[in-house]
N, C-alpha and C positions, 0 to 999 in steps of 0.2 A: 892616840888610841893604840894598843899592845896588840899585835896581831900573834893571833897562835896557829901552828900547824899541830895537832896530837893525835894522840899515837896510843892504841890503846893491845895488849894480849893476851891472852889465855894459854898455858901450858896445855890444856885438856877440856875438855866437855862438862868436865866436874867440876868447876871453876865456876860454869855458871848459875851452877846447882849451890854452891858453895857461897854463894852473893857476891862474889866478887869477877862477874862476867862483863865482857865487853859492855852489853847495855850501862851495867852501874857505871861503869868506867868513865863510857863516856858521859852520863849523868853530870860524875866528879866534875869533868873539866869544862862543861858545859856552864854549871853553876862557879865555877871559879872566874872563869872569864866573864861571864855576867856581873859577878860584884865587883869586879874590878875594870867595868868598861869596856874589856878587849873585844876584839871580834878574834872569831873561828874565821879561817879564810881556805883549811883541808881538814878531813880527818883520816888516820890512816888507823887499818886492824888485821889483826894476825893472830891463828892459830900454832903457837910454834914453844916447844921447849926455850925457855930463858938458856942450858946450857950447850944451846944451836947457833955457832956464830952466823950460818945464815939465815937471814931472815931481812929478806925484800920491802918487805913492807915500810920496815924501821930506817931500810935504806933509803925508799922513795919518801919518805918520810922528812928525815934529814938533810935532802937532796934540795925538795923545796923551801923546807923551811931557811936555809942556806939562801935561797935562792932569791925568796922574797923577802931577805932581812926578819922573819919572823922569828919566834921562840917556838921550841918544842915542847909540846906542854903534854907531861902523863900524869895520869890520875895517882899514882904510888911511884915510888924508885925503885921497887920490885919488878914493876912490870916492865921496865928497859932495859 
């Protein structure tokens, strides 16, 4: 079984308005992992500009997933 750590953003408040807010997101990776068996083992989420190299979240994020051999999994490649 494929374990995933993901990792879900939003640049704005409008994002969620806009249907593509952390709820959907995580929706996405929820439903990916389910057909393909994996288990969720974190989830991580952040309000923060895409062109903000920091952003903690994506660090703890990757920190674990590193950590426990998982995969980082996001719902789109925009949002990382």
């Amino acid at each position: 079984m494929t374990k995933f750590v993901t990792y879900a953003r939003v640049s704005s408040k409008m994002q969620g308005i806009d249907g593509y807010g952390i709820d959907a997101q995580k929706h996405a990776v929820e439903e990916y992992a389910k057909k393909i068996n994996g288990e969720i083992i974190a989830n991580y989420a952040e309000q923060e500009s895409g062109a903000k190299n920091d952003r903690p979240e994506l660090m703890k994020a990757l920190a674990q997933a590193k950590k426990e051999k998982a995969t980082l999994l996001v719902a789109r490649l925009d949002r990382l």
